[in-house]
LUMSE-938380 format. One record per residue (C-alpha): residue number from 1; residue in three letters; x, z, y. Coordinates in steps of 0.1 Angstrom, whole numbers, plus 5000, padded with zeros to 4 digits. Each point is the difference from the previous one (the first is absolute). Last residue first. Example, Ala and Ser with C-alpha at 12.3 -4.5 7.8 and 13.67 -1.06 7.14 Angstrom:
<nodes>
dose/drentor/px/pz/py
2/ser/5137/5071/4989
1/ala/4986/5007/4966
</nodes>
This chain:
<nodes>
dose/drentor/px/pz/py
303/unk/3161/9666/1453
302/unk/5000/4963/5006
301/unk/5038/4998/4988
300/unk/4991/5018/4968
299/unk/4977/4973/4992
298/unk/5020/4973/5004
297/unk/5028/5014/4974
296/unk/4973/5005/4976
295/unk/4983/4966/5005
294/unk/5040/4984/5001
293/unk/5006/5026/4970
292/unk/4970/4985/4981
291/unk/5011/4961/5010
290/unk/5040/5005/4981
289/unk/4976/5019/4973
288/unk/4978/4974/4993
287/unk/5027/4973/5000
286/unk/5022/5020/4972
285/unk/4965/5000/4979
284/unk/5002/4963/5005
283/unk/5034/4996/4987
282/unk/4992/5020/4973
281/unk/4972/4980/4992
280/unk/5031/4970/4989
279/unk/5010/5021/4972
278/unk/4973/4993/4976
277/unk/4971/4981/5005
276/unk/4974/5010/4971
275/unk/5004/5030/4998
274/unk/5009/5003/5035
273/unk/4967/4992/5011
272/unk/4985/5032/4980
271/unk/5032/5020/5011
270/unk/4990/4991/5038
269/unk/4963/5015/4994
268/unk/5007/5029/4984
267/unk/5026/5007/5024
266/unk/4975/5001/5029
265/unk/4978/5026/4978
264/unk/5030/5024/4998
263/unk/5004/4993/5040
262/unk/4964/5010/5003
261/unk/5001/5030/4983
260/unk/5039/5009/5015
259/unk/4984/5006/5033
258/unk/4964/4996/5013
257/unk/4991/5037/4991
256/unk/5018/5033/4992
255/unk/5023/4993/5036
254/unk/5036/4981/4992
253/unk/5031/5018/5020
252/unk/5024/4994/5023
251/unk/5023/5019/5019
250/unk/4991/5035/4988
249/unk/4992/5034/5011
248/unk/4974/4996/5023
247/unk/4978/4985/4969
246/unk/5010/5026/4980
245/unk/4969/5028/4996
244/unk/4979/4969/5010
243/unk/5009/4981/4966
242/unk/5002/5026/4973
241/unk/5015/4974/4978
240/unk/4983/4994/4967
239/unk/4975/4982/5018
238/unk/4962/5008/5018
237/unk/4970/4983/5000
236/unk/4968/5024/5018
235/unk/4974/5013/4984
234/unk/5005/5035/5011
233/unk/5013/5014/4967
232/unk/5031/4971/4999
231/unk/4991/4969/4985
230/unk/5036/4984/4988
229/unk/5023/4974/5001
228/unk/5040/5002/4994
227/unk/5023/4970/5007
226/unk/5015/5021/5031
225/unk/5030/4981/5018
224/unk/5022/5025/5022
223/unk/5027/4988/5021
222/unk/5018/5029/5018
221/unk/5008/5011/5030
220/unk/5002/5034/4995
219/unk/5014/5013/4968
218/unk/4971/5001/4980
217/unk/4987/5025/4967
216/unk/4987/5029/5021
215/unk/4979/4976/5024
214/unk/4979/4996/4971
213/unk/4995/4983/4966
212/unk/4972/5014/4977
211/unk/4971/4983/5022
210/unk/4979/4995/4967
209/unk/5024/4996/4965
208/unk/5002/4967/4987
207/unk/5037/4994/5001
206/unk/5005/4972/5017
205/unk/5024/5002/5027
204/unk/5027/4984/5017
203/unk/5023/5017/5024
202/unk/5026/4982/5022
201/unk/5029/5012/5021
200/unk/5007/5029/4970
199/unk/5013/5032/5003
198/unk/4968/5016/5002
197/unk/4990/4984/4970
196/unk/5031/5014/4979
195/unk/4989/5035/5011
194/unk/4966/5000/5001
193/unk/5000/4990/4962
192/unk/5025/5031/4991
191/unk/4991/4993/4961
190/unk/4990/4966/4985
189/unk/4976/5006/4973
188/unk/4964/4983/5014
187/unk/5026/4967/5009
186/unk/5023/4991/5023
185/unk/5021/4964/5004
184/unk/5028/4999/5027
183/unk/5005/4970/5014
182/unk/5037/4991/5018
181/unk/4995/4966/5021
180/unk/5015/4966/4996
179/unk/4972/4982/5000
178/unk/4995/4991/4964
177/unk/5004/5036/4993
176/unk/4970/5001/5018
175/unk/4980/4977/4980
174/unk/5011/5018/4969
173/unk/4993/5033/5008
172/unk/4971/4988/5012
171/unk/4986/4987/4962
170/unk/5009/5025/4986
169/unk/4979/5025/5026
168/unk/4965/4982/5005
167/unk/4986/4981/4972
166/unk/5024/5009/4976
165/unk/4996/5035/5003
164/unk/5027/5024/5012
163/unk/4984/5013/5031
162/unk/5014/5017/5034
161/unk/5024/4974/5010
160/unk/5025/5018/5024
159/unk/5022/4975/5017
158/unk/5035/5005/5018
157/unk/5005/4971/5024
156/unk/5038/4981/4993
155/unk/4979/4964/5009
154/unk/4964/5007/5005
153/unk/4996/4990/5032
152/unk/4959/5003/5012
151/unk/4984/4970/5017
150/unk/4972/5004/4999
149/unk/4990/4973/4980
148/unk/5032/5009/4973
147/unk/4984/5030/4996
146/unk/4964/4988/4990
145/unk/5017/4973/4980
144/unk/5018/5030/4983
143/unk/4968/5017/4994
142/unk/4978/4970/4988
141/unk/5029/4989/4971
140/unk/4993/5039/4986
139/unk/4960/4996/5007
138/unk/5005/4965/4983
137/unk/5023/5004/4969
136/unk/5020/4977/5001
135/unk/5001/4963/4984
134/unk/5037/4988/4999
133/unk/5029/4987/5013
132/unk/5029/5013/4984
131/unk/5016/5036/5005
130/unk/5004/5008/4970
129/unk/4981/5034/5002
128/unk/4973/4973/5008
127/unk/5006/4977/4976
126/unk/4993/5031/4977
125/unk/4969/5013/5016
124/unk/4985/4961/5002
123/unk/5009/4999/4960
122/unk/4985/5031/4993
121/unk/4967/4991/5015
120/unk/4991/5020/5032
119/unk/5007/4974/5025
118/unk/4960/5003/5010
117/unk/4995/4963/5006
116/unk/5016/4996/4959
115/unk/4986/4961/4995
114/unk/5037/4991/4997
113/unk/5003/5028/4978
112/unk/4979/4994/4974
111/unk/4977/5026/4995
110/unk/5002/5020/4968
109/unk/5023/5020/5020
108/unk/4976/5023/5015
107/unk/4983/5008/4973
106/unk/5027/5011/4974
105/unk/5012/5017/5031
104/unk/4967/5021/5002
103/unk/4994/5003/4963
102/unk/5001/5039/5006
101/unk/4977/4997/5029
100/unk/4973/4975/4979
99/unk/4976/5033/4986
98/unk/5006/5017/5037
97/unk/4983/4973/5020
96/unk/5029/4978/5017
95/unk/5016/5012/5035
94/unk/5002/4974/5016
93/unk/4983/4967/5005
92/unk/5014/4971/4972
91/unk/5013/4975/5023
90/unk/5001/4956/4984
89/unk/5011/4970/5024
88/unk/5001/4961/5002
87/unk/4966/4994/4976
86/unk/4992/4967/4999
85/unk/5026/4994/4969
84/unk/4978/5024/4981
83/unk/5029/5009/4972
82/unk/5008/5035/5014
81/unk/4962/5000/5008
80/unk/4995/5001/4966
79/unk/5029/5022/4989
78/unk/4984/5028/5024
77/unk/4967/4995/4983
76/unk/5014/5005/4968
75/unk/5020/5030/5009
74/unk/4970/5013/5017
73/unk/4978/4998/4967
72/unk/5025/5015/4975
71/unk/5009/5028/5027
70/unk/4959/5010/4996
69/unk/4981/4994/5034
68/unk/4975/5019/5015
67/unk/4983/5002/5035
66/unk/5021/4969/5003
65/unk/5001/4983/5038
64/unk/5012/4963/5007
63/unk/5006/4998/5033
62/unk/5009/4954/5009
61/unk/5022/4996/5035
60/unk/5005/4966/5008
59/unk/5026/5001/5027
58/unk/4993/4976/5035
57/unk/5002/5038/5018
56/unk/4989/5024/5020
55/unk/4964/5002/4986
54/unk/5007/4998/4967
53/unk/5031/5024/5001
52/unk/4982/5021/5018
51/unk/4968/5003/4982
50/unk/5020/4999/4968
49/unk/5022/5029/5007
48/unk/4974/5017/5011
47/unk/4978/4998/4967
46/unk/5031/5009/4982
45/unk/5010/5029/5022
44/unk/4965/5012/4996
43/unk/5001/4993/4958
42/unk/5028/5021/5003
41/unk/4989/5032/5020
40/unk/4970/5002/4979
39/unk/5018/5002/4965
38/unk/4970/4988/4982
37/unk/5023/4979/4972
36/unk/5016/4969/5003
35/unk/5011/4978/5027
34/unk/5019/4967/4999
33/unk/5002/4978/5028
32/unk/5008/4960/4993
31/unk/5013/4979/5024
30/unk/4996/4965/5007
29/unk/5030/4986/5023
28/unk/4995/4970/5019
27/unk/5016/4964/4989
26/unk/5005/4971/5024
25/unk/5018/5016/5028
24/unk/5006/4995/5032
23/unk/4969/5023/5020
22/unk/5017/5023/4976
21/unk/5026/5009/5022
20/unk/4980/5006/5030
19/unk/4981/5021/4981
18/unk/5029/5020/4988
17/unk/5012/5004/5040
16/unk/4964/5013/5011
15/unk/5002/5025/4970
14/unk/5033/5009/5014
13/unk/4985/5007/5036
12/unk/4973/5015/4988
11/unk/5020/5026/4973
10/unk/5019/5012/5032
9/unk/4973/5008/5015
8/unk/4982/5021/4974
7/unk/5036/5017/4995
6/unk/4997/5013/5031
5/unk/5029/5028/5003
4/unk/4995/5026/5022
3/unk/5023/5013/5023
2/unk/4987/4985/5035
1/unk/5022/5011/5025
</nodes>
């Protein structure tokens, strides 16, 4: 059995669904991408995001780079395109250069949160918590599609979310309360770690730290999702999750490339349509999945 998880074809199959979609309508989203700073790693994602985006997609997808901006000047660009009826959706790229960090929230939820892509607004965390339909956070909203396109129950499963940010971890918690299952958030102080992940049916992680988590901290059979990314000293990409050391070990599990990246991305690109059309992209989402464990389903059957 095959037991990695191919987020690069799920996101095909529900990029092939949104298409569809907006084949029938009128109005395509324009997007605006907002990078700042010379953090290499995010102007990369950026550039990425808009290549695939672009190329994947009817979406408009405008990257607007500052090498340096005063909070003055970004909140009066922000309220401009707040106003810019052409523009359907605003994402400030993560993490902001250290003289706007402590204004972070400020920043964040100076956009209006119908144009909020990222879900990272105050509002979109609160409606979220409430359990309304909302904008969420896209690698967060990326993992559970990812789950739910392989088919994985998450009714009464114990999970161990290995982050606390609002990007990742909050935002989980949430989802998978949603479902009916028992999340368990950790964080850089949480003591006997290998202890509550082994006793967990599915173990999330994003934690930054190179191939931290091995067999040690699985029970077998276990679902394990790795967020991390990183070069390791032979060149070669690597996760947070010491991914050969557990392969054997697990039931399914998402390799350091073509994963949770692309589903992030994905998610992007349905929030930017759903800020404009509401509810009804759910639906579609739903479709993508019901066709991704058909593929998935199919493909196991060849093996």
């Amino acid at each position: 059995m095959n037991k990695n998880i191919d987020g690069s074809l799920v996101s095909e199959i529900l990029y092939e669904e949104l298409n569809k979609y907006l084949e029938r309508k009128q109005q395509l989203p324009t997007v605006v991408d907002i990078s700042i700073g010379e953090d290499f790693g995010g102007k990369i994602y950026s550039k990425r995001k808009e290549k695939i985006i672009t190329s994947k997609t009817k979406i408009k997808f405008i990257s607007k780079h500052f090498d340096r901006i005063t909070y003055i000047e970004l909140r009066d660009y922000i309220e401009r395109l707040n106003k810019d009826t052409t523009v359907t959706g605003i994402m400030i790229q993560l993490p902001l250069p250290e003289k706007l960090k402590e204004k972070e929230r400020e920043i964040l939820d100076l956009i209006a949160p119908k144009k909020d892509i990222d879900g990272l607004t105050t509002t979109s965390i609160k409606e979220l918590k409430e359990k309304k339909d909302t904008l969420i956070p896209c690698t967060a909203l990326g993992i559970e599609t990812l789950l739910k396109s392989y088919n994985v129950p998450l009714k009464n499963k114990k999970v161990a979310i290995l982050n606390r940010s609002n990007i990742v971890g909050k935002p989980l918690e949430q989802l998978m309360i949603k479902e009916n299952a028992f999340p368990i958030i950790c964080h850089s102080q949480t003591k006997n770690l290998k202890e509550i992940t082994k006793d967990c049916d599915i173990v999330i992680v994003a934690i930054n730290k190179q191939e931290y988590i091995t067999e040690e901290f699985i029970k077998d059979q276990t679902i394990v999702i790795d967020v991390g990314v990183h070069k390791n000293k032979e060149g070669k990409t690597v996760g947070d999750v010491d991914f050969k050391n557990i392969y054997q070990k697990v039931f399914l599990i998402t390799p350091p490339t073509g994963a949770v990246g692309p589903m992030t991305i994905c998610m992007f690109a349905y929030n930017s349509v759903k800020s404009i059309y509401g509810k009804e992209v759910n639906q579609i989402i739903e479709k993508g999945i019901k066709k991704a464990q058909e593929e998935i389903k199919r493909g196991d059957l060849l093996e």
